[in-house]
Every structure is written in structure tokens, then in C-alpha cells.
N, C-alpha and C positions, 0 to 999 in steps of 0.2 A: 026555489030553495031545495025542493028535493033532486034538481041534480047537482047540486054542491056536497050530496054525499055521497054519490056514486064517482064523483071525479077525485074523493080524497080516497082510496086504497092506497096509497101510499101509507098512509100511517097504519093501517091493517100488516103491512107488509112487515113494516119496523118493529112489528110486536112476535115477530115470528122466532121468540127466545133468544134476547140478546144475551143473555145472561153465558149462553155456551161459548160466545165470540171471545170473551176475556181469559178464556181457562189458562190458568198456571201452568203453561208445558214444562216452566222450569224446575216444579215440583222434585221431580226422580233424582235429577244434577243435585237435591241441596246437599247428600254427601260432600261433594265438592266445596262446598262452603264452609264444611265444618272446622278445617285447616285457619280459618280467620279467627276463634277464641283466642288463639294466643297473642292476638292483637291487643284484645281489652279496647276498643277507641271510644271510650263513653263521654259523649255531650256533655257539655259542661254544663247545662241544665240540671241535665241527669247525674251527672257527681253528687251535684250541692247535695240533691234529694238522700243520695247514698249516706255521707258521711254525715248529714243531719241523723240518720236513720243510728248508725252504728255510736254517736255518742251516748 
């Protein structure tokens, strides 16, 4: 049994901050996005809730 935990470092390894792997690089670009407001393309889920809202 106890070399069944020196042969798992592997999962030691996986824990070495995955959290930095995901980072947003597209964060800076979302100027670039902002040109899409004048879309409006709101889900039709999302309407219903709307115009329930404004009656």
C-alpha cells in the first residue's frame, strides 16, 4: 500500500495551479466587442423576462 502513494505524483502534479491555465487573454480585446451593442440579439428567454419586467 504504501508504494501506491509514491507512484501517484501525478495528481500532485495536476495541482500545481490550474487555475492560471484558463486566464482570459481576451480580456484587453473586449473594446473590440463593444461595437456589438448596437445589435440588441437578446434570447428569447431573455425578452420574455424583459417585457414582463416593463409592464
Amino acid at each position: 500500500m504504501a508504494s501506491l502513494k509514491p507512484e501517484k505524483p501525478g495528481c500532485q502534479s495536476g495541482k500545481k495551479e490550474p487555475a492560471k491555465a484558463p486566464v482570459p487573454k481576451q480580456a484587453p480585446p473586449k473594446e473590440e466587442q463593444k461595437p456589438r451593442e448596437p445589435k440588441k440579439k437578446v434570447p428569447g428567454h431573455l425578452q420574455r423576462n424583459r417585457t414582463n419586467k416593463e409592464e
